[in-house]
C-alpha positions in Angstrom: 136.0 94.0 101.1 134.0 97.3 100.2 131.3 94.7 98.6 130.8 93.0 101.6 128.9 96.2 103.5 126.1 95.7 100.4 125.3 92.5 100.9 123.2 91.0 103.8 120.3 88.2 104.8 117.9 91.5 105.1 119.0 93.3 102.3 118.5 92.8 98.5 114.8 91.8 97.1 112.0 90.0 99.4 111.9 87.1 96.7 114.7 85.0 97.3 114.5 82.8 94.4 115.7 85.7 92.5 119.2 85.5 90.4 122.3 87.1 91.9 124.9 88.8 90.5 128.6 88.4 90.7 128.9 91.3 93.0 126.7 89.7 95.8 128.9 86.3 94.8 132.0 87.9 95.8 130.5 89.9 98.9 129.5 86.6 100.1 132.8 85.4 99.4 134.9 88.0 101.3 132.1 87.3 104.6 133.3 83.8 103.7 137.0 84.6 104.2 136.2 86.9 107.3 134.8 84.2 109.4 137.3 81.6 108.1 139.9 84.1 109.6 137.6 84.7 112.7 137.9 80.7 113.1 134.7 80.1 112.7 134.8 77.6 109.3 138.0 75.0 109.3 139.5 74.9 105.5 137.9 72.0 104.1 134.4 74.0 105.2 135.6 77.1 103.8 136.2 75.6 100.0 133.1 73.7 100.0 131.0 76.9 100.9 133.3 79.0 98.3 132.8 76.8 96.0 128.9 76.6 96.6 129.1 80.5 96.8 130.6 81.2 93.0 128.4 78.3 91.6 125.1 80.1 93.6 122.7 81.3 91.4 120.1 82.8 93.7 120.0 84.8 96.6 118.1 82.3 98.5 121.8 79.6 98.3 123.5 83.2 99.0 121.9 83.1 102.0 121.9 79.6 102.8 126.2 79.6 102.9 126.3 82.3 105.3 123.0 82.1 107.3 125.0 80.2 110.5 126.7 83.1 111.1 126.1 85.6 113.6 124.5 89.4 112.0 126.4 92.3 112.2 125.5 95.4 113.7 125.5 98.8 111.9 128.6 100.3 113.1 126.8 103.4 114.2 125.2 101.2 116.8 128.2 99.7 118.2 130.4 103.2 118.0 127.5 105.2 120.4 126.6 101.9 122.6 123.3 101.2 120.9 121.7 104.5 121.9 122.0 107.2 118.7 121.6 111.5 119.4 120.1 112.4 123.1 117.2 114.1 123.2 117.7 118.3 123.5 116.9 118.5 127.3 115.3 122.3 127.3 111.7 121.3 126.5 111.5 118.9 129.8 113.2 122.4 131.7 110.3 124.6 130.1 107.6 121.7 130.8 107.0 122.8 134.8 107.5 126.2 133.7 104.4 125.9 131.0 102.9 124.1 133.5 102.6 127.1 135.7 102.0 129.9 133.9 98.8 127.7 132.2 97.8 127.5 136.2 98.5 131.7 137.2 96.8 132.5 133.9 93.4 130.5 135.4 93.8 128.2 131.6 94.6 131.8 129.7 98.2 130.6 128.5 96.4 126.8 127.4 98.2 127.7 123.7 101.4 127.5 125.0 101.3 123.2 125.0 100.3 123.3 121.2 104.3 123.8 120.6 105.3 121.0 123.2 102.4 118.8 121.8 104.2 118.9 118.3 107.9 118.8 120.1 106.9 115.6 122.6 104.5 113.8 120.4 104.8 114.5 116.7 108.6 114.8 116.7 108.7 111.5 117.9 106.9 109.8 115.0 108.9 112.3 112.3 112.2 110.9 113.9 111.3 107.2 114.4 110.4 107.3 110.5 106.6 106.2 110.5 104.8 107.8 107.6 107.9 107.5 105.3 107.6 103.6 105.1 105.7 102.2 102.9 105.5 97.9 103.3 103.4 95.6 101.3 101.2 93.1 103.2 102.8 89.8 103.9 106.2 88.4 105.4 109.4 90.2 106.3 112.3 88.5 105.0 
């Protein structure tokens, strides 16, 4: 079952009408056996779709056998309850502090929210990934 974690509906190439291996043949197979377990396919719907699944010969049938199914989560997601790493809560205690001394400095100490300009706003774009993704124009598959 170590195959089946590499194969998915979103992963793989964006042309679907590509040839598949063996290796995505047999992690479709093993989602194939999961869900039969799971209940969700009786046995004469489990050999037809096995059967379909080792004669596939592109992605696009791939997906076709298994696309009724509901997706699965990245385990990470499910393990924290959909939330990931909390924010470090210091810079939202230093915030009124800033704040202040900017006001008893008469606008003297205005340098001081360059560094919580790069940790509010700049850190957030560096951690949510934009600027390392590059996508061609047209659909997401």
């Amino acid at each position: 079952m170590s195959d089946e974690a590499n194969y998915s509906r979103r992963s793989g190439p964006r042309d679907r009408r590509l040839r598949a291996g063996s290796a995505e043949r047999e992690a479709v197979a093993d989602i194939l056996r999961r869900e039969h377990v799971a209940g969700r396919l009786d046995n004469e719907e489990f050999d037809e779709r096995v059967g379909r699944c080792l004669a596939a010969k592109t992605y696009a049938e791939l997906d076709e056998l298994i696309g009724d199914f509901p997706a699965e989560e990245p385990e990470t997601r499910r393990a924290t309850g959909g939330g990931g790493r909390r924010p470090w809560p210091l810079p939202f205690v230093l915030l009124p502090l800033v704040v202040a001394a900017i006001v008893f400095s008469h606008g003297r100490a205005a340098w001081l929210l360059v560094p919580l300009f790069a940790w509010f706003v700049i850190r957030s774009f560096v951690r949510r990934g934009y600027g390392r993704r590059c996508r061609p124009y047209g659909p997401s598959v």
